[in-house]
C-alpha positions in Angstrom: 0.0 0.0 0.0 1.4 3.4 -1.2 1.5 6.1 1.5 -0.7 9.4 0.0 -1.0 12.8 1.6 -3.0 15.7 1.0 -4.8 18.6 3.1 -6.6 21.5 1.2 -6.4 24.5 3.1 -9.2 27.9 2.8 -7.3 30.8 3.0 -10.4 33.1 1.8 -13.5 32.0 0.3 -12.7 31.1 -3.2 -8.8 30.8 -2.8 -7.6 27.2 -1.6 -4.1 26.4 -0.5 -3.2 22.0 -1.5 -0.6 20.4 0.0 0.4 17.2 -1.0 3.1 15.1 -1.0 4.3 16.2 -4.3 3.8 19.6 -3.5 1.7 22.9 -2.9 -0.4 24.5 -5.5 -3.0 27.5 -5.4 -7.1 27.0 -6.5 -8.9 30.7 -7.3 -12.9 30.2 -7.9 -16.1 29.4 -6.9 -17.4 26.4 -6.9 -17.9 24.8 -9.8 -14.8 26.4 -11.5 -11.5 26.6 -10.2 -8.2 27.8 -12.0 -5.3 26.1 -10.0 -1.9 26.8 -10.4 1.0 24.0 -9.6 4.2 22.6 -9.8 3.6 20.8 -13.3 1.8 23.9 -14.8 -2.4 25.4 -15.1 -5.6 23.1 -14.3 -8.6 24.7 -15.3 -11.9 23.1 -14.1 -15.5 23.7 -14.6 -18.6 21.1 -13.3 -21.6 20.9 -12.1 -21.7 21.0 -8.5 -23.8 17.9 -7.3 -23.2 16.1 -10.4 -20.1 14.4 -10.4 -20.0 15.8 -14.2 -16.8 17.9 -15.0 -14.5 18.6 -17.7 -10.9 19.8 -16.4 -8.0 20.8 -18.9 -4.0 20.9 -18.3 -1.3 23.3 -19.3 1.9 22.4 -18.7 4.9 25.0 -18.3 6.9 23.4 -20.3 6.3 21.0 -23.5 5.8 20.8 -27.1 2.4 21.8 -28.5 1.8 22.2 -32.4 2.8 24.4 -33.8 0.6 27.4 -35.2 -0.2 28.3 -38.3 -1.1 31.6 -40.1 0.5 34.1 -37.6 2.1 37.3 -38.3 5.6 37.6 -37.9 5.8 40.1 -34.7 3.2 37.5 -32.5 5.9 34.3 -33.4 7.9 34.5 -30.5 4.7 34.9 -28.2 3.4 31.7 -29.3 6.8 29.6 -29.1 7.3 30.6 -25.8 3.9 29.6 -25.0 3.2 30.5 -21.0 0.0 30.0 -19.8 -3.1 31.7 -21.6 -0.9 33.1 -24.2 -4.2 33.1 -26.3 -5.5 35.8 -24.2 -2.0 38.2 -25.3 -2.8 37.4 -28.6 -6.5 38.8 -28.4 -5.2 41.9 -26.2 -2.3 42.9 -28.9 -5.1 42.2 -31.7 -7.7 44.2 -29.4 -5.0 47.1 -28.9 -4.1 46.8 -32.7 -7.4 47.8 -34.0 -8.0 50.6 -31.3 -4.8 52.3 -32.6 -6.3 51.9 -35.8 -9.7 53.3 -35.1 -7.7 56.7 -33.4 -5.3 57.0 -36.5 -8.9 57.0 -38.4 -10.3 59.2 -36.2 -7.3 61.7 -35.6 -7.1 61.5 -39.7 -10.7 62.3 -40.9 -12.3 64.9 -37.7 -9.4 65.8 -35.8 -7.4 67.7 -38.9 -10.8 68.9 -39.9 -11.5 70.7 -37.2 -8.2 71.3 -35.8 -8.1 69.9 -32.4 -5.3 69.9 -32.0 -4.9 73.6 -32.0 -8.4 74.3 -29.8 -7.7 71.3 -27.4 -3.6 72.7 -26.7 -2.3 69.2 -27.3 1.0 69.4 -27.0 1.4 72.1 -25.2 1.6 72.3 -21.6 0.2 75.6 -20.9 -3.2 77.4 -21.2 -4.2 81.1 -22.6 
């Protein structure tokens, strides 16, 4: 018989403290869903209290995934290193993309046609 040890501790409701044998790791969420952070990498977790039913999903920190395709050159080195939820950087940048897009837009077409610049002193640090 293999000796097994492990102890879950409540620090706050909805942040858990496990201890094991193999180590300690971090759970943040209600119940139901939980995002734990470990030795060996992410779990992710999401059930239906009551049930039984869950579906749970692990990141390592380090590994080989596939690679992807169809990536612009400047996001490349974001997806080879790969850390955890390095999806979510690529949405941001793309998010943060598009909004500098929208103000060069906007600067372009009603800023310069009004002058703005000019009646809102950008640029200048004093006021008339």
């Amino acid at each position: 018989m293999k000796f097994r040890f492990w102890r879950r501790i409540r620090l706050f409701p909805g942040l858990t403290l496990n201890l094991s044998k193999r180590g300690a790791s971090v759970s943040v969420g209600p119940r139901g869903a939980k995002l734990t952070v470990g030795r060996t990498g992410v779990r992710t977790t999401v059930g239906m209290p009551g049930t039984g039913m869950w579906f749970t999903e692990h990141r390592p920190w380090h590994g080989k995934s596939p690679r992807v395709v169809n990536v612009p050159e400047h996001l490349q080195p974001i997806i080879d290193k790969r850390g955890p939820y390095w999806e979510f950087v690529l949405v941001g940048q793309a998010l943060n993309d598009r909004i500098d897009e929208i103000n060069t837009a906007w600067q372009e077409s009603v800023g310069e046609k009004f002058n703005l610049a000019a009646f809102c002193c950008w640029g200048s640090s004093s006021r008339t």
